[in-house]
C-alpha positions as CSV (number, residue, x, y, z in Angstrom):
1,X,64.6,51.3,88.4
2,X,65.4,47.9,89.8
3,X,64.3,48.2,92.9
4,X,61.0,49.8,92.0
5,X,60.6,47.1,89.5
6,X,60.6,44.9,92.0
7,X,59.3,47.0,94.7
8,X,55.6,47.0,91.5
9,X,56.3,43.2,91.6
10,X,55.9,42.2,95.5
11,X,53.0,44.5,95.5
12,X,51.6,42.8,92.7
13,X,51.9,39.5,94.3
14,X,50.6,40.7,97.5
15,X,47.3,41.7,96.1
16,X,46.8,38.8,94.1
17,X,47.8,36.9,97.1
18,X,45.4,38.9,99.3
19,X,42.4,38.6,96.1
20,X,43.3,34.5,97.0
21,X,43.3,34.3,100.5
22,X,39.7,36.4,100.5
23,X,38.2,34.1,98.2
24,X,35.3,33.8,98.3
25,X,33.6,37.1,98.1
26,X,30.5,36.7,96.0
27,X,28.5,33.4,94.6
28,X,30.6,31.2,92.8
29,X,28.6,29.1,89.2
30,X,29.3,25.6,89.2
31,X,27.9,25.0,85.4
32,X,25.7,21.6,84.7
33,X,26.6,20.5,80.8
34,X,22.9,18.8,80.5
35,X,19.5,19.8,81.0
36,X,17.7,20.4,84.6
37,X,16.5,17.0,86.4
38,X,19.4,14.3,85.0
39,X,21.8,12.8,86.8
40,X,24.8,15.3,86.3
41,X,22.6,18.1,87.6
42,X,21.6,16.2,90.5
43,X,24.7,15.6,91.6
44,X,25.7,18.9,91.1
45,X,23.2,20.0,93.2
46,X,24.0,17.8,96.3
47,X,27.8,18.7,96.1
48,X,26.7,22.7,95.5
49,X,24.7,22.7,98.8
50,X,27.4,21.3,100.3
51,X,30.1,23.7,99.0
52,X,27.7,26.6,99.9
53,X,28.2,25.7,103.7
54,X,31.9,25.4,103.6
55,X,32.8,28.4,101.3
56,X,30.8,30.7,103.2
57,X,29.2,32.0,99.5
58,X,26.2,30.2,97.2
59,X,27.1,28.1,94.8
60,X,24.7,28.4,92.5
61,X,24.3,25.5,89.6
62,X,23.1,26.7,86.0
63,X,22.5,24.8,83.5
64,X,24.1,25.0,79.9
65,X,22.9,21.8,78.1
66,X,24.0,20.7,74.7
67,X,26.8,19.5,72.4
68,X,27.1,16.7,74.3
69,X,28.5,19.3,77.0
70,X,30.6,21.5,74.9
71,X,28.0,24.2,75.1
72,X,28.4,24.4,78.9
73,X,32.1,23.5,78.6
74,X,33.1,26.4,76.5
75,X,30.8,28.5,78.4
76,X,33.5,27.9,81.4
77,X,36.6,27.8,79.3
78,X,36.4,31.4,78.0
79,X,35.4,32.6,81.6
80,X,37.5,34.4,84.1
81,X,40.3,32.3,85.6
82,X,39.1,33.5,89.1
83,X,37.6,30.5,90.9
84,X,33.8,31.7,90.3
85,X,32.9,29.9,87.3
86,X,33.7,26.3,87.3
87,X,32.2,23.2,85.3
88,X,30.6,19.8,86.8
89,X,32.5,17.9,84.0
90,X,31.1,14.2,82.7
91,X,32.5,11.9,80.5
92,X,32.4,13.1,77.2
93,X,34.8,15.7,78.6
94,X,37.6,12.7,76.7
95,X,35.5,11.5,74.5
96,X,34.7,14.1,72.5
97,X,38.3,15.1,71.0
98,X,38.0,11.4,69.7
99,X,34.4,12.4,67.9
100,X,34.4,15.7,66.9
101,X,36.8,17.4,64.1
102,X,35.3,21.0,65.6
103,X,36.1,21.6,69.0
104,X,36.0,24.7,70.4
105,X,38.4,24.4,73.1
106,X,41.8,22.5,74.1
107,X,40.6,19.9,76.6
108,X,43.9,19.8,78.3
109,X,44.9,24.0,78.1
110,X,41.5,25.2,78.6
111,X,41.1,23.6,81.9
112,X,42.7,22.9,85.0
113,X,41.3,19.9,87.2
114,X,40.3,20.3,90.4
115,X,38.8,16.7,91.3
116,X,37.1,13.4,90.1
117,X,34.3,13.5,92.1
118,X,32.1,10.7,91.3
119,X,31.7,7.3,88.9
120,X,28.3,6.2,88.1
121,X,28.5,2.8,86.8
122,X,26.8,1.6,83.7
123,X,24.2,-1.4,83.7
124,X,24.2,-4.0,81.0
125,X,20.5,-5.0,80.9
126,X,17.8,-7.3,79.2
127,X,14.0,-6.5,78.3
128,X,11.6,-9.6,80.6
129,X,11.2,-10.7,77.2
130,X,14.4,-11.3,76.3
131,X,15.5,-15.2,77.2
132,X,18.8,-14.5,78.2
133,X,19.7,-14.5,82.0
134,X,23.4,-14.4,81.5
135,X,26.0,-12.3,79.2
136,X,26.6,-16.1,77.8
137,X,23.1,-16.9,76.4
138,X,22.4,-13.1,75.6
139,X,25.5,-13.4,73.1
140,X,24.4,-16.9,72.0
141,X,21.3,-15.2,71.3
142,X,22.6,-12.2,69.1
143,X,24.4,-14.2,67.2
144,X,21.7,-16.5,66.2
145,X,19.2,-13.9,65.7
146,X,20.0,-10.7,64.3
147,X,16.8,-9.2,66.1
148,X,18.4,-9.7,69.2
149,X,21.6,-8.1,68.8
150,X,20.6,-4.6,69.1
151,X,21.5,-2.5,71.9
152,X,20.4,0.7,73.3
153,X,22.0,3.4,74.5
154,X,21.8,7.2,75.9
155,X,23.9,8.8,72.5
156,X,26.7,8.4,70.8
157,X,29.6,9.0,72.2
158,X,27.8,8.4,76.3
159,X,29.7,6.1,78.5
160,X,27.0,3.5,78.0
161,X,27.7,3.5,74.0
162,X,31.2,3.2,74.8
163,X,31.3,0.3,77.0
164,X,29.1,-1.3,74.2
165,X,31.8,-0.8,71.8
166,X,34.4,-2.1,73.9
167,X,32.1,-5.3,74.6
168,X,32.3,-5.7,70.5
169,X,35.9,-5.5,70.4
170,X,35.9,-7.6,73.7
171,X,33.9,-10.7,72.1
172,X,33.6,-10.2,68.2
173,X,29.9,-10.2,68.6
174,X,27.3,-8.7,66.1
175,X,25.8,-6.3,67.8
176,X,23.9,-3.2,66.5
177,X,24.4,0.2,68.4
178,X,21.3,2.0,68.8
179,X,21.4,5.4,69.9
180,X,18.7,7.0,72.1
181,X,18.1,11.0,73.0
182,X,18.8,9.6,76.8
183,X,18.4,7.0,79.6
184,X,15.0,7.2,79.6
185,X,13.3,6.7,76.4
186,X,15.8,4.1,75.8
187,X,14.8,1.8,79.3
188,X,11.1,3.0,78.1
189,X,11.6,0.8,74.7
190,X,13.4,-2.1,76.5
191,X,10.8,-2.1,79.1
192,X,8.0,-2.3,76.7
193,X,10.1,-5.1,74.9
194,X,11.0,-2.9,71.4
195,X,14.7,-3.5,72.0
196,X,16.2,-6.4,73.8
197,X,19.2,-5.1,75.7
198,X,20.8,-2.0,76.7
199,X,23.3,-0.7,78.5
200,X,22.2,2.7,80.5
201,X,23.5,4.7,83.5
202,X,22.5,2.5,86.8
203,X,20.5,5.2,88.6
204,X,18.3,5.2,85.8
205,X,17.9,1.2,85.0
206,X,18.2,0.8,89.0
207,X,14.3,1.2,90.5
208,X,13.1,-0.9,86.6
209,X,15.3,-3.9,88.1
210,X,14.1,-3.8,91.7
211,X,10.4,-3.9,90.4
212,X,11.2,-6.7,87.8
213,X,11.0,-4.6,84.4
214,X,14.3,-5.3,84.0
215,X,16.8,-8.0,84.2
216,X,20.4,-7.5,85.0
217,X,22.8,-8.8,82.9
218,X,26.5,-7.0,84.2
219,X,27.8,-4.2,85.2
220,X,30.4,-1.9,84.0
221,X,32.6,-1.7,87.6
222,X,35.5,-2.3,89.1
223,X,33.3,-4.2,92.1
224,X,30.5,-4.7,92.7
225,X,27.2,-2.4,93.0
226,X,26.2,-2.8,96.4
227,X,22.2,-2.2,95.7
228,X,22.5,-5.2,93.1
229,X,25.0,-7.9,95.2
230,X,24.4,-10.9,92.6
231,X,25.3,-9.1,89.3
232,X,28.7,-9.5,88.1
233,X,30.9,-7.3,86.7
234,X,32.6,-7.7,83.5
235,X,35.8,-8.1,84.5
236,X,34.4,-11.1,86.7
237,X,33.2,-12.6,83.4
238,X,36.4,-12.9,81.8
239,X,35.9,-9.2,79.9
240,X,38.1,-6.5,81.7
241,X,38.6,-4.2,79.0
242,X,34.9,-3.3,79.3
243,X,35.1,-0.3,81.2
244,X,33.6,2.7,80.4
245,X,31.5,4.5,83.4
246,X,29.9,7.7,83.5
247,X,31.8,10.0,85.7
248,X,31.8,13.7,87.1
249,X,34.2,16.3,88.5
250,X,35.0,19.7,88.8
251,X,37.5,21.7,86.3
252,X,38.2,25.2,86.5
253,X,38.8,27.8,83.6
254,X,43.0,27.5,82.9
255,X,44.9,30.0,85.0
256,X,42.9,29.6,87.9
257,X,45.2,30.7,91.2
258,X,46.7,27.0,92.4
259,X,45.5,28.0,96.0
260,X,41.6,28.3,94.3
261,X,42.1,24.9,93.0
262,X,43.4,23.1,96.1
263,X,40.7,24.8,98.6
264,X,38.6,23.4,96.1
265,X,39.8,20.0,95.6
266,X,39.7,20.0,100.0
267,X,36.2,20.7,100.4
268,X,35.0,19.0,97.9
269,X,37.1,15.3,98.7
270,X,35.4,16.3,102.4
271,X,32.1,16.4,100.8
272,X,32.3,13.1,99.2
273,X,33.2,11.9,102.9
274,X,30.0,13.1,104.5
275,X,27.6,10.8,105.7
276,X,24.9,12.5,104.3
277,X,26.2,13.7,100.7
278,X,27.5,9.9,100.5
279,X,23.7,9.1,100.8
280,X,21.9,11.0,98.8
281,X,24.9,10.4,96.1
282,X,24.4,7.0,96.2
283,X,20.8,7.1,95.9
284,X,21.6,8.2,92.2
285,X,24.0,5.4,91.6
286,X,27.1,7.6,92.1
287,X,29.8,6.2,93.9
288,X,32.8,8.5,95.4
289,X,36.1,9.1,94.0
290,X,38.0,12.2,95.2
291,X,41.9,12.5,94.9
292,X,43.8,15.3,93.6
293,X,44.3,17.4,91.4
294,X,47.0,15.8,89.8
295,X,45.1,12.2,90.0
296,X,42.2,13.5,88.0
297,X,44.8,15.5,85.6
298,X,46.5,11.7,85.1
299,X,43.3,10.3,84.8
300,X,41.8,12.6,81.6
301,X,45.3,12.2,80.0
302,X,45.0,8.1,80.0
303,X,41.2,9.0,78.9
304,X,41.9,10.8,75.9
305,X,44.4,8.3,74.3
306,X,41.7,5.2,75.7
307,X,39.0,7.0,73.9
308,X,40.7,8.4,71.0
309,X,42.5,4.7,70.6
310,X,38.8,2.6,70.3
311,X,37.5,5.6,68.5
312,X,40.0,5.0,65.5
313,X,39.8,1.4,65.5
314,X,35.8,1.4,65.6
315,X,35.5,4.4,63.2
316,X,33.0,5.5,65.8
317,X,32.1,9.4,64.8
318,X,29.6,11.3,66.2
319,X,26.1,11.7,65.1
């Protein structure tokens, strides 16, 4: 009985090892949390086309907006652990445990990470019609005028919100979070001079800045942004803590075969050294990270205490 045991278990293995090593056979759904045509879809696409080449099989990107990506996120975390439904994670993947008393899945045991693929950093800027040309006089200014100290934002909850918060607890100052249904109506309003200041996802505030519609205050970096040389980062202005960017990577249904995850996490970290992905990624404002699988796993575990830390002492909930 032993021996045919273990004769049922090497055979076992040997499939499942064979199932691996042929993978893969058939398309493989890389799920986009937001609607068509924003950032995280874009850069979905660009990393998809690229996978598509290397794997042999279309990767085909679908889009499952909403929840501020738990729709799409749960969509993945109740799929087959097989390597042919994966998620193009964003931030809010740590953020939201912090905000919502409902969620439907276990960040950490639903998922397994397979990379950090990109950080998009955030822009702190000014309407034209806002005095201030420097984080200094914009605070002077919001504390003097309560008119000036509201901010915009993409949502509660986006990295642009949260770097805002962290700016409060950073300097004490009295600003007012204003939450928008995305970059773009909120640059719309600090364009046409309704709100003074907002902090939004580069690619979007980026072409407003280069044709004078906007004035850059800081960014939210650890260097920086090599399409805006003269802006400073925060941490160059004497405010570290202010660091909240927008990120995406790739995380895989829990259970998914270790050899899936690391032919994954190769590609991809080639993809991210392509001349040609690195181009057309940084033309959205996304900047390459790449690692493994265990630096992305470290990085959502100091996430989630970061997040769920400022979360308690802001009482920030979500809307």
């Amino acid at each position: 009985m032993k021996f045919i045991a273990r004769t049922a278990l090497v055979s076992f293995c040997t499939v499942a090892s064979l199932a691996q090593a042929a993978w893969p056979e058939r398309p493989i759904r890389l799920i986009s949390p937001y609607a068509p045509g924003g950032t995280n879809d874009t850069t979905a696409r660009i990393v998809a086309e690229q996978l598509r080449v290397r794997l042999g099989q279309p990767v085909l990107v679908e889009n499952k907006a909403g929840g501020n990506i738990r729709i799409g996120s749960q969509a993945v975390a109740t799929s087959a652990p097989d390597g042919y439904t994966l998620l193009w994670t964003a931030a809010p993947h740590t953020v939201n445990p912090a905000l919502y008393n409902d969620m439907p899945y276990d960040t950490l045991k639903a998922f397994v990470p397979v990379v950090r693929a990109v950080a998009i950093p955030v822009l702190f800027s000014v309407s034209p019609s806002t005095k201030a040309t420097n984080l200094k006089e914009y605070l002077a200014l919001a504390k003097a005028d309560p008119k000036m100290a509201t901010v915009a934002s993409p949502g509660s909850g986006s990295a642009p919100h949260l770097a805002l918060e962290l700016l409060i607890s950073a300097t004490g100052a009295p600003l007012v979070h204003v939450p928008y249904k995305g970059d773009a109506p909120a640059v719309t309003d600090m364009i046409g001079g309704q709100i003074p200041a907002g902090f939004n996802a580069i690619g979007t505030s980026l072409p407003y800045v280069k044709a004078g519609k906007l004035r850059p205050i800081a960014i939210v970096a650890r260097e920086r942004f090599a399409q805006l040389p003269d802006v400073p980062t925060f941490a160059e202005l004497g405010y570290p803590t202010v660091d909240a960017n927008t990120w995406f990577g790739v995380v895989a249904p829990a259970g998914t075969p270790v050899a899936i995850v690391e032919r994954l996490n190769k590609e991809i970290n080639e993809i991210l050294k392509d001349p040609e992905a690195k181009k057309r990624l940084a033309e959205q404002g996304a900047v390459p990270i790449g690692g493994t699988p265990a630096d992305f796993d470290k990085f959502i575990r100091a996430d989630l205490e970061k997040w769920a830390k400022l979360a308690k002492t802001r009482n920030i909930k979500a809307e």
